[in-house]
C-alpha positions in Angstrom: 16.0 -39.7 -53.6 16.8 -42.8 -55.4 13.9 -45.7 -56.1 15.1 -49.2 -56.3 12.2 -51.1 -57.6 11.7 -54.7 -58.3 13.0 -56.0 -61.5 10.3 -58.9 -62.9 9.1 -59.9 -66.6 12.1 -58.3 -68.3 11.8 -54.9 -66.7 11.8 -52.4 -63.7 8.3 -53.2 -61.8 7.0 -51.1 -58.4 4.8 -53.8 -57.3 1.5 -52.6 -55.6 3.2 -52.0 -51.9 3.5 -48.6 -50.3 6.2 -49.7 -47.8 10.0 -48.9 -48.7 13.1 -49.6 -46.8 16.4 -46.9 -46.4 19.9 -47.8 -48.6 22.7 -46.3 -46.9 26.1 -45.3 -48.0 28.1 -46.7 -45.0 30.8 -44.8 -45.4 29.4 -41.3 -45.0 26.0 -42.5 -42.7 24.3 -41.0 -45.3 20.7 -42.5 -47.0 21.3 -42.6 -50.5 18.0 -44.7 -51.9 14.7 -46.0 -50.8 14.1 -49.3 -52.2 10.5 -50.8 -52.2 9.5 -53.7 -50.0 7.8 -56.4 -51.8 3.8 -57.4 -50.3 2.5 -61.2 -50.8 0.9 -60.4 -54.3 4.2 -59.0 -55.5 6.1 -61.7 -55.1 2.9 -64.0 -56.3 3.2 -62.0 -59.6 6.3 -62.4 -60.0 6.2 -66.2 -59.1 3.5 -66.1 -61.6 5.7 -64.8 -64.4 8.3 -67.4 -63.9 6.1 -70.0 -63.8 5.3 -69.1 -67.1 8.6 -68.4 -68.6 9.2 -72.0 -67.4 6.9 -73.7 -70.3 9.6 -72.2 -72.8 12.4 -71.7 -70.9 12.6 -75.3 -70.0 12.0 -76.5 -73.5 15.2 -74.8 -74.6 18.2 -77.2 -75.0 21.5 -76.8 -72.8 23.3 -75.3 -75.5 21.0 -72.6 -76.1 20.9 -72.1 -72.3 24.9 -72.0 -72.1 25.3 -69.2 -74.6 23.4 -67.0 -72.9 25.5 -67.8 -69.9 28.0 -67.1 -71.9 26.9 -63.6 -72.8 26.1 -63.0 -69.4 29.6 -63.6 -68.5 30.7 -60.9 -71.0 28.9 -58.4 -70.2 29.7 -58.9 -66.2 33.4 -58.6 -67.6 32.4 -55.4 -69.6 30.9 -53.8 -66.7 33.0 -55.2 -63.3 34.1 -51.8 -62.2 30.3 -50.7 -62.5 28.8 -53.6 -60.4 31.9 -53.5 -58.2 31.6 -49.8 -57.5 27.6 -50.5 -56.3 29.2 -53.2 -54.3 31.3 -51.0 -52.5 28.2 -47.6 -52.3 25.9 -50.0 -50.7 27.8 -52.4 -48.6 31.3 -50.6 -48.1 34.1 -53.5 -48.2 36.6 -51.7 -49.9 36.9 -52.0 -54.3 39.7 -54.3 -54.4 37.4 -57.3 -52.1 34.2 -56.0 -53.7 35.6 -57.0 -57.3 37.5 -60.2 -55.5 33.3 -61.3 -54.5 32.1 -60.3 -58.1 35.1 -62.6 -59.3 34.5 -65.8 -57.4 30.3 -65.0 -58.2 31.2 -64.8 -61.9 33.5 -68.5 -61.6 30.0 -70.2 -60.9 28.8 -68.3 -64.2 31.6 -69.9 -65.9 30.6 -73.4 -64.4 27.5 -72.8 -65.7 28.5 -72.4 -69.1 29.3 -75.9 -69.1 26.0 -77.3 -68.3 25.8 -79.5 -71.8 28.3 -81.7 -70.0 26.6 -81.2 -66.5 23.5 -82.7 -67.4 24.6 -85.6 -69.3 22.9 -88.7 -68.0 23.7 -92.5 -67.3 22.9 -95.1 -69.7 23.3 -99.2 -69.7 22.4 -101.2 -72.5 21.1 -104.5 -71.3 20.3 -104.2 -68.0 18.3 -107.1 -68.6 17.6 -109.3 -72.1 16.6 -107.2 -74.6 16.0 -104.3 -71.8 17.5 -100.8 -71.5 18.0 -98.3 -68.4 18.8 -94.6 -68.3 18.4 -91.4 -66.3 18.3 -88.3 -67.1 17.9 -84.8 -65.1 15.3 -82.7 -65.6 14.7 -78.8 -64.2 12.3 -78.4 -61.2 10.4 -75.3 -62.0 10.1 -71.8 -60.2 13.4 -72.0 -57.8 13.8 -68.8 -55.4 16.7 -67.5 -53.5 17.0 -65.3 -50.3 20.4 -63.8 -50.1 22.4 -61.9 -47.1 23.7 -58.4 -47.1 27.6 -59.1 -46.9 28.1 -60.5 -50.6 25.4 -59.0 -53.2 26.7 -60.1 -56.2 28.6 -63.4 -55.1 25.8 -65.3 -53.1 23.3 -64.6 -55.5 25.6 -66.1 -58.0 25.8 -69.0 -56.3 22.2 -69.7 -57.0 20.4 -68.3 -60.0 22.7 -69.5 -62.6 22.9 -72.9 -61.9 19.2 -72.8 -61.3 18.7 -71.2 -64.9 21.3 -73.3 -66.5 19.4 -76.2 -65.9 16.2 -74.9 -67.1 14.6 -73.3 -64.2 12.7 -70.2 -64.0 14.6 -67.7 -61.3 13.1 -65.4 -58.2 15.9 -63.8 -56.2 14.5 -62.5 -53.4 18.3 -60.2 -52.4 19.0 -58.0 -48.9 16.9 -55.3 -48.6 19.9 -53.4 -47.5 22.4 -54.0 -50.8 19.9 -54.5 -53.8 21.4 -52.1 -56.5 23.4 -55.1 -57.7 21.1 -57.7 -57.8 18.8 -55.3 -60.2 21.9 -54.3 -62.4 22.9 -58.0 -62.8 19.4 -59.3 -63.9 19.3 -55.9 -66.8 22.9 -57.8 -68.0 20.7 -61.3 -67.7 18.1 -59.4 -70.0 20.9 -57.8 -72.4 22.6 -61.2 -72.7 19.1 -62.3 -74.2 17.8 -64.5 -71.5 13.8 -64.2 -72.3 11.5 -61.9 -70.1 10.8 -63.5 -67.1 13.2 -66.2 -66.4 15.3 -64.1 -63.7 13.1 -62.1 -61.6 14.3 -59.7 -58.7 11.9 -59.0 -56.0 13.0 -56.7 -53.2 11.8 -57.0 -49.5 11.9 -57.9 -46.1 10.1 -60.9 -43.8 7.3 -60.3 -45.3 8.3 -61.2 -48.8 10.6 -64.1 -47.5 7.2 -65.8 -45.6 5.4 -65.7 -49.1 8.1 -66.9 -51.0 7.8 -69.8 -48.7 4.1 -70.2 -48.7 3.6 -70.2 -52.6 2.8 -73.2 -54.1 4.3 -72.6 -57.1 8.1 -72.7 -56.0 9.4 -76.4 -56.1 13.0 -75.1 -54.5 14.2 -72.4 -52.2 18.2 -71.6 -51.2 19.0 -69.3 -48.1 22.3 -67.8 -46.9 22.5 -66.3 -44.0 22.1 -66.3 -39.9 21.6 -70.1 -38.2 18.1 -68.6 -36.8 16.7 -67.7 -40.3 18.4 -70.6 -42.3 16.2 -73.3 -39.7 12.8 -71.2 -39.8 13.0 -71.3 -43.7 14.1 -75.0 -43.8 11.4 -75.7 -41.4 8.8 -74.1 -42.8 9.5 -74.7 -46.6 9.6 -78.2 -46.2 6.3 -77.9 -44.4 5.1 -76.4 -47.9 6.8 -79.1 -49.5 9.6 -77.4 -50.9 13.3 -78.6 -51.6 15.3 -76.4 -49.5 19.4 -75.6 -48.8 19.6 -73.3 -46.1 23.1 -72.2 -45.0 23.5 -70.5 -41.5 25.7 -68.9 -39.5 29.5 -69.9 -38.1 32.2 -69.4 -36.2 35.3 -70.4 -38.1 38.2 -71.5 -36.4 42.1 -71.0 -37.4 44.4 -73.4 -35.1 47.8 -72.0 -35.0 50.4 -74.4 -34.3 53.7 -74.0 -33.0 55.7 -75.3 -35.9 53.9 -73.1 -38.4 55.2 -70.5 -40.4 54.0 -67.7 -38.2 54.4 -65.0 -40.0 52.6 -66.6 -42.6 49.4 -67.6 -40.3 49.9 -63.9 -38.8 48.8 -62.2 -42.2 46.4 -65.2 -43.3 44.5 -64.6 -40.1 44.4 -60.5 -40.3 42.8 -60.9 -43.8 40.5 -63.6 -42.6 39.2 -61.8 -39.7 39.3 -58.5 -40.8 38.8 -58.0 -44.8 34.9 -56.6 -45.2 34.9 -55.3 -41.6 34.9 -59.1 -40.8 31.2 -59.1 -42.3 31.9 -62.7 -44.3 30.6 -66.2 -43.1 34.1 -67.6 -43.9 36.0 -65.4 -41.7 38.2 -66.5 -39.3 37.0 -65.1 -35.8 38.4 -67.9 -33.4 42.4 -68.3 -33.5 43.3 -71.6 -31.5 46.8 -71.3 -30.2 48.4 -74.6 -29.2 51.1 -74.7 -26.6 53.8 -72.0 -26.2 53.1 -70.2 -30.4 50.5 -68.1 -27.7 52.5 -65.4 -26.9 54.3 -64.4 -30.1 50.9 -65.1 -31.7 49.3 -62.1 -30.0 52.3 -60.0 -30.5 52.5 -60.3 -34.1 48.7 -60.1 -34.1 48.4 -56.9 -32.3 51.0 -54.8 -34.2 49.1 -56.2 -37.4 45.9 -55.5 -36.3 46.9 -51.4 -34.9 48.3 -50.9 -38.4 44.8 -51.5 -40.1 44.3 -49.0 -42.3 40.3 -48.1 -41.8 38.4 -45.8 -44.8 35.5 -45.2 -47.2 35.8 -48.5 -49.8 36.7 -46.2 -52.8 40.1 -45.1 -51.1 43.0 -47.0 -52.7 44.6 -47.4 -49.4 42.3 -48.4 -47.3 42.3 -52.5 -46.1 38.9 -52.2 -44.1 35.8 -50.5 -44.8 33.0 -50.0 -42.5 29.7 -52.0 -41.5 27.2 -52.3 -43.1 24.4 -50.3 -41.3 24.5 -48.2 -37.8 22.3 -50.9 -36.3 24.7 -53.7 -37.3 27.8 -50.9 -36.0 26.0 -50.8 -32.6 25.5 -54.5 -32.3 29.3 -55.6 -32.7 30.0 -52.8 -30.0 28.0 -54.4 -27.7 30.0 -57.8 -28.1 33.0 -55.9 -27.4 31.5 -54.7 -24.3 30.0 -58.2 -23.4 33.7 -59.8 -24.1 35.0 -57.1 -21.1 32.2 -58.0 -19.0 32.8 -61.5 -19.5 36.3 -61.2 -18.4 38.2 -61.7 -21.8 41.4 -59.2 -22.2 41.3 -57.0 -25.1 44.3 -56.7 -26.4 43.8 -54.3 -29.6 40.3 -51.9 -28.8 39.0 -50.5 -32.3 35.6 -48.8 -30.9 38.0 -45.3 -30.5 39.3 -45.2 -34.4 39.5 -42.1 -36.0 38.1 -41.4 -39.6 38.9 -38.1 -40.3 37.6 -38.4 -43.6 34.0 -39.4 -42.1 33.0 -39.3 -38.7 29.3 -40.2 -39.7 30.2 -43.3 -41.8 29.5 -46.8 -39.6 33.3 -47.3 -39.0 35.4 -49.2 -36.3 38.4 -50.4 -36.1 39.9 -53.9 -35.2 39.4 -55.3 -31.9 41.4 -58.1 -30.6 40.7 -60.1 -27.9 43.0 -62.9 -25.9 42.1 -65.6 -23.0 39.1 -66.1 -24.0 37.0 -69.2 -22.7 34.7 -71.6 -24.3 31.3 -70.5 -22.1 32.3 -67.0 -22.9 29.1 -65.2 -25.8 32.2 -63.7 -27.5 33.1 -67.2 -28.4 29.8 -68.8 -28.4 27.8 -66.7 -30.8 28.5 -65.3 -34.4 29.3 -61.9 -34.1 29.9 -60.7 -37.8 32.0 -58.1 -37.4 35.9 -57.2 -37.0 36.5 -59.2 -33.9 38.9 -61.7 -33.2 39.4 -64.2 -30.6 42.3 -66.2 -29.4 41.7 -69.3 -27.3 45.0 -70.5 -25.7 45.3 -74.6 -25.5 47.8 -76.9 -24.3 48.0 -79.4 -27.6 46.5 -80.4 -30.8 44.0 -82.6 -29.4 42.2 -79.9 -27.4 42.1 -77.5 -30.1 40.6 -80.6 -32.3 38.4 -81.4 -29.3 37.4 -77.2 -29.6 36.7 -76.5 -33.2 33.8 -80.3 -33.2 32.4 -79.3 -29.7 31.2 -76.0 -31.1 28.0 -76.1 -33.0 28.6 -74.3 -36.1 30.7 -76.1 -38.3 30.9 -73.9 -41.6 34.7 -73.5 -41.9 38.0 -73.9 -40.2 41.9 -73.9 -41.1 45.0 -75.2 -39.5 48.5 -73.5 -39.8 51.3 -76.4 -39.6 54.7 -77.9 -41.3 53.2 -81.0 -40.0 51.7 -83.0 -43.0 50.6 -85.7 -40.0 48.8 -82.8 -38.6 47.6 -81.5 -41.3 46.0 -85.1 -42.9 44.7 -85.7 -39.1 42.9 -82.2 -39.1 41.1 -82.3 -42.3 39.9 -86.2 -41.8 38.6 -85.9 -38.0 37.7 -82.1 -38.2 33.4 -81.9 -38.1 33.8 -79.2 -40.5 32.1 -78.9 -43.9 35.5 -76.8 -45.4 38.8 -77.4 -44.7 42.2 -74.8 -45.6 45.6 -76.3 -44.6 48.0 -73.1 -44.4 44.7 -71.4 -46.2 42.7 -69.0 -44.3 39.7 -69.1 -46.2 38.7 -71.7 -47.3 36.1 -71.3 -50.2 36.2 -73.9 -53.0 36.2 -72.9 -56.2 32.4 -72.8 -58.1 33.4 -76.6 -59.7 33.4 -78.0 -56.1 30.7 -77.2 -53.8 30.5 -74.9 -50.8 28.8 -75.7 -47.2 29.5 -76.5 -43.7 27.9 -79.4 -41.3 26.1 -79.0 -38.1 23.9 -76.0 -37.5 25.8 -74.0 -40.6 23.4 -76.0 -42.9 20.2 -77.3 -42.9 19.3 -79.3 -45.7 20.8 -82.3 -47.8 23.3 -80.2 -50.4 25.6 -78.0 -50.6 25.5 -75.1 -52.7 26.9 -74.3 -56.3 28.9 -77.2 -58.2 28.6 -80.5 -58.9 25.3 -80.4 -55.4 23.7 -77.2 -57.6 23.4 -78.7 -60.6 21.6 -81.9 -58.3 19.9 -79.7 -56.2 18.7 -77.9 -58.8 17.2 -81.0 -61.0 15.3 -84.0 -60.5 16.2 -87.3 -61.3 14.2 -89.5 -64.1 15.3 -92.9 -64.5 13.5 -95.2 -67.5 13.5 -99.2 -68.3 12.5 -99.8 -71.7 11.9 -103.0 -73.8 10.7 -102.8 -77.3 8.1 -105.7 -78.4 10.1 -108.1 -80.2 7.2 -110.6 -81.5 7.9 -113.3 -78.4 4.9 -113.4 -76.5 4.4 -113.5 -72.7 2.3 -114.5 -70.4 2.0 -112.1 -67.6 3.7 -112.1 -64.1 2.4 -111.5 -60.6 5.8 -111.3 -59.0 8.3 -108.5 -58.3 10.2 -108.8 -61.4 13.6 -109.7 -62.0 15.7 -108.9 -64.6 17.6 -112.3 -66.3 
């Protein structure tokens, strides 16, 4: 049996706990590793060796910084179809999205490799006679990050570059369920000559994430993952002081319109709802269909979503791979059965599909539901899985009213000719991204990504222009140099002539 171990100071570490966790391949059901379960004084250690990587690392100047990001960058080129490959043996999207993740993970590298220009300051001469003001940004210290199952090489991404690019010392903290690629991209860190102990990779559960939160040596923490988990560790970290981004769950809209292009929103929204087994925090699992576009809508929809082709990750033809874990398999089933209960009408059922290649792997095919109500748990909750609902309204204004009334507010897209529409939707919607006649709309690693509500607790956004702030603190100086004036001293707020 495999052993994934921790990766800290520049090499594979075991840590000191006994407890281990169970890898799956979810395409066969099979357990393919065992990967160990960080205790409190693994994580300490390793927290300990970034902290003293820091004194160095921090010292080094942001061009020394960037071409090492730069290296890194080559050698996740060089080896894509490796990383993408463990992508696809641990969490089972199929190769073509798994390299698509390690793509858009490797364009906030690239940002990176600009941080020279990203950490330029502000400076005015004479802000007063004969006085000077600047700022300048300056790195924190030990950052950590706690990452979710569904992107292992993108969401980590998001976070420990930046972090390192601007002279921060690095403890990833990935999914206990996905690691491999976490480890492999830290031994490419290492390669690409960043110094032992700068990147760190600890391996774990809850009770690595509550000591990650209690030390006192980690000035900033950044989460992805359910709304439940993202609040404890905002709570709780600020409690201990910390700078915290914590991005939660969602339930991500797509209002069809009836002047769209439908054929266009048809094969926008089968993508968005159903690449990676539906497993993505920007998938689309709510279609809003205004007026009379209702009933072709569901048509189109249902032929699309019958012709999914469902297999192992590694089969060239296959558009959807399976879940993650049985344990996640059996919880989206049990949505599907609380949306029957609840009275919604499933159109497409995907609990019955066939694998003949696997019957053991964690497989299911695409289940569509129509009519289905806003008090419904089907609409209410994130399900994470291949599961779409339509909810039929009667105009624009009620699906607006829809996509702010719900209380996730990560992502949402409109399908129109309208430009009116389209302008109205992305001003008045209370959503952090916005696609016109795009289904998913991630911005690109020199923007930043985030939603509002409760799809994000904390101040910033994540990678971008809000990293590189998130990830530095702000110094600002006033200087005046003696000029042989005398003068006498001041008791008031001072002013600057």
């Amino acid at each position: 049996m495999n052993l994934i171990e921790h990766f800290v100071n520049g090499k594979l570490n075991k840590g000191t706990s006994k407890r281990t966790g169970k890898v799956f391949n979810p395409a066969t059901g099979s357990q393919n590793s065992e990967v160990k379960l960080a205790n409190k004084h693994d994580v300490d250690n390793a927290v300990s060796v970034a902290k003293k990587a820091f004194i160095t690392w921090s010292q080094k100047t942001p061009l020394y910084r960037a071409r090492v990001l730069f290296k890194f960058k080559e050698l996740i080129e060089k080896n894509s179809d490796l990383l993408t490959k463990i992508i696809v043996s641990e969490h089972g999207k199929v190769y073509e999205d798994a390299k698509g993740s390690l793509t858009r993970g490797l364009e906030v590298v690239e940002f990176a490799c600009g941080i020279p220009q990203l950490l330029k300051g502000e400076f005015t001469e004479n802000v007063g006679t004969d006085v000077d003001s600047w700022s300048m940004r300056q790195p924190l210290g030990v950052c950590a990050g706690i990452t979710p199952f569904n992107f292992p090489a993108m969401v980590p991404m998001w976070m420990f570059p930046v972090a390192i690019a601007c002279g921060n010392t690095f403890v990833l903290k990935p999914s206990e369920k996905d690691p491999s690629c976490s480890i492999k991209l830290a031994e490419l860190f290492t390669e690409a000559g960043l110094p032992e102990g700068v990147f760190n990779v600890v391996n774990g559960d809850k009770e690595s994430v509550d000591a990650i939160i209690s030390n006192k040596d980690i000035s900033a923490v950044s989460f992805v993952g359910s709304t439940p988990i993202a609040k404890y560790i905002y709570e709780n970290c600020s409690k201990n002081e910390k700078r915290v981004q914590a991005l939660g769950g969602a339930k991500n809209h797509c209002v069809i319109m009836p002047d769209c292009d439908l054929d266009q929103a048809v094969n926008g929204l089968i993508g968005a709802a159903y690449g990676s087994a539906g497993e993505r925090c920007m998938a689309q699992s709510v279609a809003v269909a205004v007026g009379n576009i209702a009933e072709p809508l569901v048509k189109k929809l249902s032929e699309k979503v019958k012709s999914l082709k469902i297999g192992p990750g590694l089969d060239k033809d296959s558009e959807m791979g399976p879940l993650v874990t049985k344990e996640h398999l059996e919880k989206v089933l049990n949505y599907v059965e609380i949306g029957i209960k609840e009275g919604a009408k499933l159109v497409v059922d995907g609990r019955k599909v066939n694998i003949s290649k696997n019957q053991k792997g964690f497989f299911m095919g695409g289940c569509l539901f129509d009519k289905v109500e806003k008090n419904m748990r089907i609409y209410k909750e994130e399900i994470f899985g291949p599961v779409l609902s339509i909810v039929r309204v009667k105009d624009y204004n009620e699906a607006l009213a829809l996509v702010n009334d719900h209380e996730f507010g990560n992502g949402a897209s409109i399908f129109t000719r309208d430009g009116d529409t389209g302008r109205s939707f992305a001003s008045n919607a209370k959503i952090g991204m916005i696609g016109i006649n795009i289904p998913i709309p991630v911005p690109m690693a020199f923007h930043s990504f985030g939603g509002w509500k409760r799809s994000l607790f904390g101040d910033q956004h994540i990678h971008g222009p809000e990293g590189v702030r998130f990830y530095t603190k702000l110094k600002t100086i006033t200087s005046r140099w003696p000029s042989g004036i005398k003068s006498d001293a001041e008791f008031v707020m001072p002013t600057m002539k």
